[in-house]
C-alpha positions in Angstrom: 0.0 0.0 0.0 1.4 2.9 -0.8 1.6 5.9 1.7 1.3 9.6 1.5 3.7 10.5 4.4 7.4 9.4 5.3 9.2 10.3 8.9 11.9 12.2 9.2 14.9 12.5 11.5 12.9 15.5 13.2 12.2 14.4 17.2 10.3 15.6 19.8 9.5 14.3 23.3 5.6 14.3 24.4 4.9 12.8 28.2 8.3 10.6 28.1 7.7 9.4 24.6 10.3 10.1 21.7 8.0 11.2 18.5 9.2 12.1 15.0 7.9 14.4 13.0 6.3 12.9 9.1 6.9 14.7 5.7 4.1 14.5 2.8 5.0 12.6 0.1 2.5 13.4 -2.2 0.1 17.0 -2.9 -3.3 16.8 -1.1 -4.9 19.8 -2.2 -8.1 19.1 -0.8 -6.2 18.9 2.9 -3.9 22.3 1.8 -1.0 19.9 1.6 2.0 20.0 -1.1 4.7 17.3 -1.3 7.5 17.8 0.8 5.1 20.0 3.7 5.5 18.7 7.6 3.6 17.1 9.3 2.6 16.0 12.5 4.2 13.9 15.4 4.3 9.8 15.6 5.8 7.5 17.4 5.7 4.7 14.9 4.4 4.1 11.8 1.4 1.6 12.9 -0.2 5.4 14.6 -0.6 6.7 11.2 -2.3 4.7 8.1 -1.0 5.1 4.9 -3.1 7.6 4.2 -3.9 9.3 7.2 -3.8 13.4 7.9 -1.9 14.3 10.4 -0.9 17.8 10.6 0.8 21.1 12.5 2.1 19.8 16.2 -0.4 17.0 16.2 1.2 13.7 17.7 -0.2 10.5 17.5 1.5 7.8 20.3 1.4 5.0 22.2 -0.5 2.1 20.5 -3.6 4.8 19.3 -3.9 4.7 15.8 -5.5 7.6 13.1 -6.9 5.8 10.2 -9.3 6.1 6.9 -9.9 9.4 6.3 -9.5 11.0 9.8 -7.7 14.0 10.1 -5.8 14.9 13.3 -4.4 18.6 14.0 -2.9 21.6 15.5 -2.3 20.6 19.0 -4.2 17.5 19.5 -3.2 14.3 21.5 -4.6 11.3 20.2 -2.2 8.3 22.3 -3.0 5.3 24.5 -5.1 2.7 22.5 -7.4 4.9 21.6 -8.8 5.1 17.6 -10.0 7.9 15.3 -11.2 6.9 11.9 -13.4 6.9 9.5 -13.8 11.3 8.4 -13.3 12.1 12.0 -11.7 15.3 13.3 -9.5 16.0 16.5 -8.1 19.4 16.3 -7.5 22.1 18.2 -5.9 21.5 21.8 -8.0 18.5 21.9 -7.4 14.9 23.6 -8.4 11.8 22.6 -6.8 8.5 24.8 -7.4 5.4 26.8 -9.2 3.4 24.8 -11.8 6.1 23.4 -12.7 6.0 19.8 -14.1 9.1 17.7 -15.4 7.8 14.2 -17.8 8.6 11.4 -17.8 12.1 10.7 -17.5 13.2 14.4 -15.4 16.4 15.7 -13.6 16.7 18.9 -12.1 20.2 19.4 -10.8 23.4 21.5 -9.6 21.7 24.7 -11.8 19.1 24.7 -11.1 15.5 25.7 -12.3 12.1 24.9 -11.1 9.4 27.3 -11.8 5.7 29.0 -14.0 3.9 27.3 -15.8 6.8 25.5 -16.9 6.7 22.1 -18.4 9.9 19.7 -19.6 9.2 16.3 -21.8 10.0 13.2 -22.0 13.9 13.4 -21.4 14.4 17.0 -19.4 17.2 18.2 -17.5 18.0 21.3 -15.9 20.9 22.0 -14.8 23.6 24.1 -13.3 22.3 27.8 -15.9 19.4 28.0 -14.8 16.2 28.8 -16.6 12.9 27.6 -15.3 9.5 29.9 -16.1 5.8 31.0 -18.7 4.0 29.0 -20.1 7.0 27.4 -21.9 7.2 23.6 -22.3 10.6 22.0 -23.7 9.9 18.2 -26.2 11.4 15.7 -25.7 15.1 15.7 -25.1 15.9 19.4 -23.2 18.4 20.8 -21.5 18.4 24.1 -19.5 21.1 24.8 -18.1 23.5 28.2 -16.5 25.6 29.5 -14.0 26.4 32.7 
């Protein structure tokens, strides 16, 4: 399968981890992307699929993995086993981890974080300082959003 991104020697530490920073390999103009932009922050390459977005100071680590057509950016954390896939957006300051998964064509943003066992899907939003945890479902076209 061919893939979209390589890594660099560009490294960073985020909480104890060592990431490294991926170059696009090909233009995505529908992303804003030209060959040979920078990209966000791995670990290793089983965080990123071949095709996925990752851009700006976004870092993807642990064993969580960004895959489909998901896009992950600015200063979002997606790490732990935690999943975002499908057309899914984290961006923003946002955190996704544990062993939450954001899917479908849902958006997490701002400061907002996504954690445990949580799970946000079709067109779902959360945003702003909320914070969605444990066993918890946010689908359809909610929004769940906060402030501090």
């Amino acid at each position: 399968m061919e893939t979209v991104w390589e890594i660099t020697e560009n490294t960073k530490i985020i909480n104890e981890t060592i990431v490294r920073q991926i170059r696009f390999i090909k233009d995505l103009p529908d992303y804003g992307i030209g060959d040979g932009d920078l990209g966000g922050w791995i670990e290793k390459n089983q965080n990123l699929s071949p095709f996925g977005i990752l851009t700006e100071n976004a870092c993807v680590y642990d064993n969580a993995c960004v895959y489909d057509n998901a896009e992950v950016s600015g200063d979002a954390q997606v790490y732990g086993y935690a999943q975002v896939y499908g057309y899914a957006q984290v961006y923003g300051y946002a955190q996704v981890y544990d062993y939450a998964q954001v899917y479908d064509y849902a958006q997490v943003y701002g400061y907002a974080q996504v954690y445990d066992n949580a799970e946000v899907s079709g067109d779902a939003q959360v945003y702003g300082y909320a914070q969605v945890y444990g066993d918890a479902k946010v689908s359809g076209d909610a929004q769940v959003y906060g402030n501090v």
